[in-house]
C-alpha positions as CSV (number, residue, x, y, z in Angstrom):
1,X,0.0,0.0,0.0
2,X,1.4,3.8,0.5
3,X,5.0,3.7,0.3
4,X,5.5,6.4,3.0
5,X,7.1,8.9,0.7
6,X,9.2,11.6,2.7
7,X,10.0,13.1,-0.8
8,X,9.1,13.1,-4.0
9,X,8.2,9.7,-5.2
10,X,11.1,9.8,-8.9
11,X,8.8,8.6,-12.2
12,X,10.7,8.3,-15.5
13,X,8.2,8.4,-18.2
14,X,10.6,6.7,-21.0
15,X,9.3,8.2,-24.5
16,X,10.7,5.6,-27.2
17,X,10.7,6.8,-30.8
18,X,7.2,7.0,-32.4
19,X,5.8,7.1,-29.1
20,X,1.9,7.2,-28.7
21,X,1.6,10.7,-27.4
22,X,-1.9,10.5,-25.3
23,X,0.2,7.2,-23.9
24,X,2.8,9.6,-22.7
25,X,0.3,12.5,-21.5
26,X,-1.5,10.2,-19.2
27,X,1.5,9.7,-17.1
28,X,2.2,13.1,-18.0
29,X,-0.5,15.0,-16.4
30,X,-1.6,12.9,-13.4
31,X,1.9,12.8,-12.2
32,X,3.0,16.3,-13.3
33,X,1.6,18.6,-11.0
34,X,4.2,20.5,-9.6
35,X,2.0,22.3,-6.2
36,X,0.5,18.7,-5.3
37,X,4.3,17.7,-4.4
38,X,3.5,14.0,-4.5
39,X,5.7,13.1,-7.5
40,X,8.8,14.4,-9.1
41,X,8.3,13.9,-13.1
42,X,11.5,13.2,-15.9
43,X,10.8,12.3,-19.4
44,X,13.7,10.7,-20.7
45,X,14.1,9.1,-24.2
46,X,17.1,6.5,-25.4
47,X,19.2,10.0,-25.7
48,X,18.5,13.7,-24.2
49,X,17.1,15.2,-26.9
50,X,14.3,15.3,-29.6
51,X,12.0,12.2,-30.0
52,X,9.4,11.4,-32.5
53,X,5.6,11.1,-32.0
54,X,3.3,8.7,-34.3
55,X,1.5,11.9,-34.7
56,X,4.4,13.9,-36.5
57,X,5.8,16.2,-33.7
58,X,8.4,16.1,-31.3
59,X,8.6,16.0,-27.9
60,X,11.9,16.7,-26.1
61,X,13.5,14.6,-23.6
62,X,15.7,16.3,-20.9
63,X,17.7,12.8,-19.8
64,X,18.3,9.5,-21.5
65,X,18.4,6.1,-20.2
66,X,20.5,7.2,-17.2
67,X,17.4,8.2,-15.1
68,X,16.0,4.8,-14.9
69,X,19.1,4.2,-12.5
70,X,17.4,6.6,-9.9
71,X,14.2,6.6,-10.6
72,X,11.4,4.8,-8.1
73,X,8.7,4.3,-11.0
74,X,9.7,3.8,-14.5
75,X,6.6,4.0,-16.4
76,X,7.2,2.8,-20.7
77,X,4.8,4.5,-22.9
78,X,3.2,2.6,-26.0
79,X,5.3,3.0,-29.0
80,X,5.0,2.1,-32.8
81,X,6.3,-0.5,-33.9
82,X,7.0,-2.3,-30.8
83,X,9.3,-4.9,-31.8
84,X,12.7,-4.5,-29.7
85,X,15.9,-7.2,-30.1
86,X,17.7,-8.6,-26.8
87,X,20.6,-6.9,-27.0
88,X,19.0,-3.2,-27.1
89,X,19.9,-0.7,-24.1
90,X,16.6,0.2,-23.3
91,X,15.7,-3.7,-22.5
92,X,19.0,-3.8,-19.6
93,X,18.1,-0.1,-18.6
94,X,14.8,-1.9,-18.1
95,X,16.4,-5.1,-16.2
96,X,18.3,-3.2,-14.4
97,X,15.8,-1.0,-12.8
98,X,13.6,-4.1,-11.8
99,X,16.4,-5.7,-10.0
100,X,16.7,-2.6,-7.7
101,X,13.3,-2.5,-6.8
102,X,11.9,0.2,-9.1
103,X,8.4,0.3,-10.0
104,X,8.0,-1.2,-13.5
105,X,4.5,0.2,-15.5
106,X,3.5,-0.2,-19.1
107,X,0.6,1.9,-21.2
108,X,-0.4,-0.2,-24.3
109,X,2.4,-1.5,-26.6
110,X,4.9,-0.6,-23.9
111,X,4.1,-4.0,-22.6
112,X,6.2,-5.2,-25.6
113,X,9.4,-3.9,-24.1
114,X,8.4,-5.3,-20.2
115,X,8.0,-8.6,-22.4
116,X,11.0,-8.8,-24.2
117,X,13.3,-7.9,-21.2
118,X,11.3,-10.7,-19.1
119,X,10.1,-8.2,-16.7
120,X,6.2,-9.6,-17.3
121,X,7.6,-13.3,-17.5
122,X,4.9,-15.6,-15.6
123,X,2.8,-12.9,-15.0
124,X,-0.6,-11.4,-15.9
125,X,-0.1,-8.2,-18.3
126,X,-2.3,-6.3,-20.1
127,X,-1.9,-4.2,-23.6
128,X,-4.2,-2.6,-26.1
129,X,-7.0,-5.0,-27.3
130,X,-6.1,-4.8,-30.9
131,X,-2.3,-6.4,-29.9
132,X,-3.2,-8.7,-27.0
133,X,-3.0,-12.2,-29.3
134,X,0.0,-10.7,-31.0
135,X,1.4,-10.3,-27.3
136,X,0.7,-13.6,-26.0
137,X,1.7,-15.4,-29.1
138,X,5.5,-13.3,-28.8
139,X,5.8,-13.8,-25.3
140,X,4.3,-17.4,-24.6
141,X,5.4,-16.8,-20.7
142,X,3.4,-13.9,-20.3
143,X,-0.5,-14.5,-19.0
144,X,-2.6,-11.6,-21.4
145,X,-5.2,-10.2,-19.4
146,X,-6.9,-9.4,-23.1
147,X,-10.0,-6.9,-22.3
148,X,-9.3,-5.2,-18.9
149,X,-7.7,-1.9,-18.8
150,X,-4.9,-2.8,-16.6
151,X,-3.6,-5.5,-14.3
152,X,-1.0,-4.5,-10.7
153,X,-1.0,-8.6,-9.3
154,X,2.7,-7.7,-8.6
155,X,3.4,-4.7,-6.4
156,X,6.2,-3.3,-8.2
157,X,4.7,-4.1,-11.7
158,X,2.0,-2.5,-13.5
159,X,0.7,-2.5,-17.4
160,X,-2.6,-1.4,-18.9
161,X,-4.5,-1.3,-22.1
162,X,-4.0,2.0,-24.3
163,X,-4.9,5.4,-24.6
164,X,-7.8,6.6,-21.9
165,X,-6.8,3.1,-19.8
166,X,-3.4,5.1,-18.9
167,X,-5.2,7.7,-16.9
168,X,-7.1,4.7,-15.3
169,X,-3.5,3.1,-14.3
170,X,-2.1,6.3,-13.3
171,X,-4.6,7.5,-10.8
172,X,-4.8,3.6,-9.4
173,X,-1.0,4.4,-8.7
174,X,-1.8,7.7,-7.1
175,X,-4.5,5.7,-5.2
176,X,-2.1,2.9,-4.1
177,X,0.7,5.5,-3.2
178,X,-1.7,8.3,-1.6
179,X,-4.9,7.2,-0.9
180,X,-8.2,7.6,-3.1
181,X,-9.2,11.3,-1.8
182,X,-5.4,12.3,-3.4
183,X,-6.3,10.0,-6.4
184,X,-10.3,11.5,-6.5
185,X,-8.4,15.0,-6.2
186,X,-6.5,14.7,-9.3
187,X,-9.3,13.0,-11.9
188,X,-11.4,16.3,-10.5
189,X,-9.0,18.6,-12.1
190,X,-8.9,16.4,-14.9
191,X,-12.2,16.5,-15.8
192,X,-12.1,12.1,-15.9
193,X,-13.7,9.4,-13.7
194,X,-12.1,9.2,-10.2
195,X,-12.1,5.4,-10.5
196,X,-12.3,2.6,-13.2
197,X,-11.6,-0.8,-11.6
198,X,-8.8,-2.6,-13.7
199,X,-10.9,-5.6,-14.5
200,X,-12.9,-3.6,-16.4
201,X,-13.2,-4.3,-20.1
202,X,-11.8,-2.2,-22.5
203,X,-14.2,-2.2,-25.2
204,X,-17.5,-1.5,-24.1
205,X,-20.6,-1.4,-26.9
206,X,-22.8,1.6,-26.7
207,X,-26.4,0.1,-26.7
208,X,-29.3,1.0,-29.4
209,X,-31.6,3.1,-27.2
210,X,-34.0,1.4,-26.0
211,X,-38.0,2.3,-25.6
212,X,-38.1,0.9,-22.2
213,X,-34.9,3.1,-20.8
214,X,-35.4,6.5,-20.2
215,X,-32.9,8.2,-22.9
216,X,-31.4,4.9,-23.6
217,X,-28.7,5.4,-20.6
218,X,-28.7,4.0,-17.1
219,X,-26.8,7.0,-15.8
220,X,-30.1,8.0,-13.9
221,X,-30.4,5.0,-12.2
222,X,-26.6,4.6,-11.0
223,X,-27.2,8.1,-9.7
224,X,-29.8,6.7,-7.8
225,X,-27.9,4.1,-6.4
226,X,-25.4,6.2,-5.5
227,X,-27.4,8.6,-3.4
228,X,-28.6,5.6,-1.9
229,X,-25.2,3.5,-1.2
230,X,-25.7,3.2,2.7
231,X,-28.8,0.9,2.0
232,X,-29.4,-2.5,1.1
233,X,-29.4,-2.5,-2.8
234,X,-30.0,-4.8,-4.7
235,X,-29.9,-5.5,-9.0
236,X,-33.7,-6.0,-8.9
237,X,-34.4,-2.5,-7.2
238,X,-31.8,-1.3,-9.8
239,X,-33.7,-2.9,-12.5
240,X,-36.9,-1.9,-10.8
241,X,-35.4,2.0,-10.7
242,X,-35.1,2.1,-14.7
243,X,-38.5,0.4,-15.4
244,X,-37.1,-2.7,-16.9
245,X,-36.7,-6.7,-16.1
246,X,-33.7,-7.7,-14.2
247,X,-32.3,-9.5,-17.4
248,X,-32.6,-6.4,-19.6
249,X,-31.2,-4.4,-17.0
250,X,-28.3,-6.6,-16.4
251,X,-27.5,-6.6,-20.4
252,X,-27.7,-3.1,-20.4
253,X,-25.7,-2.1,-17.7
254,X,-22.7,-4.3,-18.6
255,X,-23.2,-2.7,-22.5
256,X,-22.6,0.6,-20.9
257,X,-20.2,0.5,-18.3
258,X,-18.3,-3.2,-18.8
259,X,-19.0,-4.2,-15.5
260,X,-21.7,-6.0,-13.7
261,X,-24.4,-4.3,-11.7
262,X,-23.0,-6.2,-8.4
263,X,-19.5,-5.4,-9.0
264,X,-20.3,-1.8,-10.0
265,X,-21.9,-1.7,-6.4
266,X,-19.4,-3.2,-4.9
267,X,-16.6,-0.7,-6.1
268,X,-18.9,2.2,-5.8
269,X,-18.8,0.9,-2.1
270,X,-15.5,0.3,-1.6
271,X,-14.8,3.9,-2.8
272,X,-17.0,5.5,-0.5
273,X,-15.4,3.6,2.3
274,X,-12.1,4.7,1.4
275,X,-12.8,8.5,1.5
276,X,-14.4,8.2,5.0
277,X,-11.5,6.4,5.8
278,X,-9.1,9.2,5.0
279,X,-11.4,12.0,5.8
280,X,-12.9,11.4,9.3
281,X,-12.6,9.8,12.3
282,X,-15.7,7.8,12.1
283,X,-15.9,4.3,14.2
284,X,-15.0,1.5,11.7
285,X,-18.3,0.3,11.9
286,X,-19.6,3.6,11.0
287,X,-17.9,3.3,8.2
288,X,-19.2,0.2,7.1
289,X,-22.7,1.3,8.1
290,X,-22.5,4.5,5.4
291,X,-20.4,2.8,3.0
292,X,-23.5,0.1,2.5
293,X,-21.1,-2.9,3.9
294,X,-23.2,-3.1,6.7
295,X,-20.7,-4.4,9.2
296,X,-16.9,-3.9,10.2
297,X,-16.5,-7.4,9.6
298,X,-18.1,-7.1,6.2
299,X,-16.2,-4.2,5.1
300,X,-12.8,-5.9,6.4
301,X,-13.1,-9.0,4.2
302,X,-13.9,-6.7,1.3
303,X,-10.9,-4.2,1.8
304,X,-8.1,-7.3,2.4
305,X,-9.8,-9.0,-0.8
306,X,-9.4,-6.0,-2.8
307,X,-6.4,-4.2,-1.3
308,X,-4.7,-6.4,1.1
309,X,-5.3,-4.5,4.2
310,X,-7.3,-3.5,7.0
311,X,-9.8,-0.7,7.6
312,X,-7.6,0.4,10.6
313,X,-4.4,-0.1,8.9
314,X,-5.5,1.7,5.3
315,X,-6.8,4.5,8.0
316,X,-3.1,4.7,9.5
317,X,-1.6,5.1,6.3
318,X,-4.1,7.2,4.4
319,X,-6.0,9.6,7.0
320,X,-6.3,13.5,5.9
321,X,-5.7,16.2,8.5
C-alpha cells in the first residue's frame, strides 16, 4: 500500500521513438503537477534530446536512459512499432531497474518492451486489445489479461490497455501511493472518472436506445444508487429504478459500463469507504454502516480481498488532516 514517501516519489516516463503521445500525457498530467508535491516527473528518451511522436511532432527529452538508475517508477509509454531485439539498451536499462526495486509500469504496446526484457515473465499483463493475441503469441510466458484496462497482481509491476486506460493506471497508482481522496483530487482537475476498476473491459458497446430506458442510458439509475449506497441495494431494485426486467437491466448495464451491476456496487462501495476512511474519524463500523457494507467485519473481508489490508491499517496510512 502507501510507500511512506518523505520526498518526491522519482517517475521516469521513458518516451521511445514513435511514441503514442496521449500514452505519454496520461503519465504526463496525473503525475505532473508541480503544487501537489506528490511526485517528481522526468521524461527521458534512449538519448536527451528530440523524440518522434506517431502523430508527426516532437517531444523533447531532458535525460536518457540514465534516469532509470534513480528513478522509483519507470513507467514505458506505448510506441509504434513495438518490436525490440535482446541486446537493445533500453531492454537492460529496463532489467536493471527491476532488480533494484523500481516500479515497472507499461501503457499499451509498452508491454512489448516489459515482455522482451522478461520483466512480465509468468505474470498477468495487459496491452491494447487490438495487440493482445500478438502479445501472448511473442511472449508465450506472459499470461494476457486481453479486455481489462490494466492489471497491478505484482506490487512493483504494473501495465494497462492503451490510450484513456493510462489515466485509469495512473490514478490507481496515485490511489495505491496516496490514498483515493489524493487519487479522487486529481481525476477532478482532470475532468475524468475518479475510479475505473482494472478488471474492467476495454471495449465497451454503446447500446441501441431502447424504448423501455429512459434516454437509452442507465446514468439516472446509478445516480440513484449512489445517493442511496448506505442501504441494502440490490440488482432487482436497480432494475426496478429504470423500469425494466432484471435480465434487460443486467444486459444493459454491462453494455454501458463493462462491469456488472453487483461489481459496479461493490466498487462504488469500496470507494466510498475509502474516502471516509481518510477523511474522518468515524468508528469503523460507522464506516461500514454509510459505505453500504453493513458491518466492520463485512467491510474488512472486502478491503483485504481487494487491497490487502485492513480498515484500521489503510486509515493509518491514508488519513487526511
Amino acid at each position: 500500500m502507501s510507500h511512506g514517501f518523505s520526498q518526491p516519489h522519482r517517475v521516469a516516463v521513458l518516451a521511445l521513438d514513435a511514441v503514442v503521445p496521449m500514452d505519454l500525457a496520461a503519465p504526463a498530467q496525473v503525475f505532473g503537477y508541480p503544487e501537489l508535491a506528490l511526485y517528481d516527473l522526468t521524461l527521458c528518451g534512449r538519448l536527451p534530446g528530440a523524440v518522434m511522436t506517431t502523430r508527426g511532432f516532437e517531444v523533447v527529452a531532458t535525460s536518457g536512459l540514465g534516469a532509470l538508475r534513480s528513478a522509483d517508477t519507470v513507467i514505458v509509454p506505448g510506441f509504434v512499432p513495438h518490436h525490440m531485439t535482446a541486446d537493445d539498451p533500453v531492454l537492460d536499462a529496463l532489467r536493471n531497474a527491476r532488480a533494484r526495486g523500481a516500479r515497472i509500469v507499461s501503457i499499451c504496446t509498452g508491454a512489448f518492451a516489459l515482455a522482451a526484457a522478461g520483466i512480465l515473465d509468468g505474470r498477468r499483463a495487459a496491452t491494447h486489445w487490438l495487440h493482445a493475441d500478438e502479445l501472448a503469441t511473442r511472449w508465450s510466458l506472459v499470461t494476457v489479461a486481453a479486455d481489462v484496462l490494466y492489471v497491478h497482481d505484482e506490487p512493483n509491476i504494473a501495465t494497462s490497455a492503451g490510450v484513456a486506460a493510462g489515466i485509469d493506471l495512473c490514478l490507481h497508482l496515485v490511489r495505491v501511493d496516496h490514498g483515493a481522496a489524493r487519487a479522487n483530487a486529481i481525476a477532478r482537475r482532470m475532468v475524468v472518472a475518479p475510479h475505473r476498476a482494472g478488471g474492467q473491459a476495454q471495449y465497451v458497446e454503446t447500446p441501441l436506445p431502447d424504448d423501455r430506458l429512459a434516454g437509452g442510458s442507465l446514468e439516472s439509475t446509478r445516480n440513484w444508487a449512489l445517493e442511496r449506497i448506505d442501504q441494502p441495494i440490490a440488482v432487482r431494485d436497480m432494475a426496478r429504478h429504470a423500469l425494466v426486467s432484471e435480465r434487460t437491466f443486467a444486459r444493459h448495464f454491462a453494455a454501458e459500463t463493462g462491469t456488472t451491476p453487483l461489481r459496479w456496487l461493490h466498487t462504488q462501495r469500496l470507494i466510498r469507504a475509502r474516502e471516509l476512511l481518510e477523511r474522518t474519524r468515524l468508528p469503523i463500523e460507522e464506516v461500514a454502516r454509510r459505505s453500504g457494507f453493513g458491518t466492520a467485519t463485512s467491510l474488512r473481508t472486502r478491503l483485504g480481498r481487494n487491497l490487502a489490508i485492513t480498515p484500521t491499517a489503510y486509515r493509518t496510512h491514508f488519513a487526511r488532516p
